[in-house]
N, C-alpha and C positions, 0 to 999 in steps of 0.2 A: 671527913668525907674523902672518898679515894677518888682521884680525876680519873679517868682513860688517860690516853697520850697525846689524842689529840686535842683535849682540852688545854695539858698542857704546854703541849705547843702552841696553842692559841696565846696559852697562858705568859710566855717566854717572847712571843713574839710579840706578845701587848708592852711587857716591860722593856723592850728592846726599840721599840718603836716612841715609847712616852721618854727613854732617856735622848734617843736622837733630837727630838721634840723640845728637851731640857734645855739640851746644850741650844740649840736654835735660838728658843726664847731667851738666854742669857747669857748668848755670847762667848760661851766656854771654847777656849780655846786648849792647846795642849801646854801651856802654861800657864794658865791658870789652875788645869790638873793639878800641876805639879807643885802649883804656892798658896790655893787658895783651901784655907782648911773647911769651910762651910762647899767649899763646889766637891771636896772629895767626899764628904760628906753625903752630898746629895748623889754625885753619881755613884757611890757604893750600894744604898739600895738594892735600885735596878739590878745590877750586877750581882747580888745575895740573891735574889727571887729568881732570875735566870739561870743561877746555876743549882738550885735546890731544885725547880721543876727539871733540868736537866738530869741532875743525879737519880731523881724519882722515876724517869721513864724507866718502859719495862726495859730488861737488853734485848728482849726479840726486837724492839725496836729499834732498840740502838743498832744493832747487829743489822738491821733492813736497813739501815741508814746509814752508814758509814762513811759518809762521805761531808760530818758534822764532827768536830771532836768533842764529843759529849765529857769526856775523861777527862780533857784540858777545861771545858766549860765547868764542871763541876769542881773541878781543882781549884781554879780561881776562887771560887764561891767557899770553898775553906781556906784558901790561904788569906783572903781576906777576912773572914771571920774568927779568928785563930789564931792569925801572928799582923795583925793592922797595925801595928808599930814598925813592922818590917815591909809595907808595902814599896815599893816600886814604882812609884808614878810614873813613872817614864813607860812603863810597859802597859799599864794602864792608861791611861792615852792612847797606845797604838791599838789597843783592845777597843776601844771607844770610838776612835776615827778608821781601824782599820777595817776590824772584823767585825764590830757590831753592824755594820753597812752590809756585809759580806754576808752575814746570819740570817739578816731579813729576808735577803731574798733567797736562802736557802728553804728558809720557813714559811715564808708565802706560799711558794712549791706544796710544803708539806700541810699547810691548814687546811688547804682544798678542799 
């Protein structure tokens, strides 16, 4: 099935919002990121499905929106599924508490 984009932004925004949600309910903090292997785990996920629906939008969209790094969003989502022995928690983490907070409410904007 093909989304539009703004499904998928619904779509990104649903995963972005159920990982903040994650972390809430179980206390994840930016050390536990980084030690616990069932919490990288889970918050990878989210993070795969955010950045495949990111990669998928059209670029006219992209391109209307620039003001989202869809290139970075979707890079993540292959460097974690593609080289996950070489992840980075530490930068994941700042993706988690920094810009996933950050995204939402770019996205909220945009589901309108």
């Amino acid at each position: 099935m093909k989304y539009s984009d703004k499904q998928r932004i619904k779509k990104i925004l649903y995963f972005a919002e159920e990982l903040i949600q994650y972390n809430k309910r179980h206390n994840v903090s930016r050390d536990t990121i980084k030690e616990d292997h069932d919490i990288q785990w889970a918050i990878t996920t989210p993070l795969f499905n955010i950045g495949e629906q990111a990669y998928l939008l059209t670029r006219e969209f992209k391109d209307k929106n620039p003001q989202i790094q869809w290139n970075l969003i979707a890079g993540l989502r292959h460097r974690l599924v593609h080289d996950y022995d070489a992840t980075n928690w530490e930068i994941i983490a700042d993706v988690v508490f920094n810009e996933i907070p950050v995204l939402i409410k770019q996205l909220q904007n945009l589901a309108k």
